[in-house]
C-alpha positions in Angstrom: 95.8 111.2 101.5 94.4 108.1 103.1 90.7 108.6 105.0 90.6 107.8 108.2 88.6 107.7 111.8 89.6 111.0 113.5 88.0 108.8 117.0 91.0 106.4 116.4 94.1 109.0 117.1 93.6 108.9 120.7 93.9 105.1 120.6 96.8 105.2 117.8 98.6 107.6 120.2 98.6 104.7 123.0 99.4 102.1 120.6 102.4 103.8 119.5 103.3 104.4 123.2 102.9 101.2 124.5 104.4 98.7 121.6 104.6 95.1 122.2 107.7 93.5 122.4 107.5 92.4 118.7 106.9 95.6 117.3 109.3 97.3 119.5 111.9 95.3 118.0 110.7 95.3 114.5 110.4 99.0 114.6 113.6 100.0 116.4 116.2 97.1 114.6 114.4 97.7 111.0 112.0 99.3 110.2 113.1 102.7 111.6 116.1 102.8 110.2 114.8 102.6 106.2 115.7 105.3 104.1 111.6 106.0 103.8 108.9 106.9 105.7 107.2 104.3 107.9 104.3 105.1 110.2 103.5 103.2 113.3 99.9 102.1 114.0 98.8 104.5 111.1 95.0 105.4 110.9 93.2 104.0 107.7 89.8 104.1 107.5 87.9 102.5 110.3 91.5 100.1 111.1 95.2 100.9 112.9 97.9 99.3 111.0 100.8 98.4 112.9 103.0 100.0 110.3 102.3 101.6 107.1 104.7 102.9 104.3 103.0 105.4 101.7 105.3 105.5 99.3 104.5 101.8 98.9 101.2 102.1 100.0 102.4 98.8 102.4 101.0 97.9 105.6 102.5 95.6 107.9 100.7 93.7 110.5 102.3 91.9 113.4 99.7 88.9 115.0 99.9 87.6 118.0 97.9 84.1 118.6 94.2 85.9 119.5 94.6 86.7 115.6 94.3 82.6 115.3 90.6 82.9 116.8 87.7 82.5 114.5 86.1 85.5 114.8 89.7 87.4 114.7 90.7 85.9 111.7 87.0 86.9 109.8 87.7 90.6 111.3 91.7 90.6 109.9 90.5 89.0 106.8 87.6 91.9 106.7 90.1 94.5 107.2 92.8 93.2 104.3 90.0 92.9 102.1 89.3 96.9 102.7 93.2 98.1 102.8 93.5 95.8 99.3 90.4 98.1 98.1 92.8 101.1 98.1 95.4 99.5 97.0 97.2 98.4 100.0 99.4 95.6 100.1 99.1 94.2 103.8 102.4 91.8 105.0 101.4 89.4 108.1 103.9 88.2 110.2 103.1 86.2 113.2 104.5 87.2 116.8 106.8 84.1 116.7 108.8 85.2 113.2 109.8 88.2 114.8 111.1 86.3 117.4 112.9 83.6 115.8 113.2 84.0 112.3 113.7 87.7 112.4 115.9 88.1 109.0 113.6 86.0 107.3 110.7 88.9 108.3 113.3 92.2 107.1 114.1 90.2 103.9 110.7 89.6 102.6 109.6 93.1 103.9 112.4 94.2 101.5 111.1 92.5 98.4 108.1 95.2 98.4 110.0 98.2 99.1 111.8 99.5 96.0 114.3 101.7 96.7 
């Protein structure tokens, strides 16, 4: 079992409540209809991933464009580096691929799920 900040449930709890748009439909039209587990904004260490498959040990992180800022992208790239430290494979997809390429974004999730 993955460590985690027990101070971050309260915050993963809203997160999971209040969804963007992009996650919403990533969630609902994909990712919640796999034949394995997926968690939404899942607890790991210090972080909340936006999803997160054990089995794969897969997170996948949807950006929006404050994720484009300099001092966002040193804290995303801080936080892959840890989530790669346990073995973590961490899948970015911009805001926009949702949106309009949204195929694209289920088949290459596919590619790291086995099953």
């Amino acid at each position: 079992m993955l460590k985690y900040n027990s101070n971050n449930n309260k915050n993963a709890y809203k997160l999971r409540k209040n969804m963007t748009p992009w996650e919403r439909k990533l969630w609902f039209e994909f990712l919640k209809t796999l034949p394995i587990r997926v968690y939404k904004q899942k607890p790991i260490g210090e972080y909340i991933v936006d999803f997160y498959c054990p089995k794969y040990k897969i997170a996948i992180e949807l950006d929006g464009s404050q994720h484009y800022e300099p001092d966002d992208k040193i804290y995303d790239e801080n936080r892959t580096k840890y989530l790669n430290s346990l073995g973590i494979i961490v899948l970015r997809y911009a805001n926009n691929m949702v949106s309009d390429n949204f195929e694209s974004v289920c088949e290459d999730i596919l590619k790291y799920l086995k099953f």
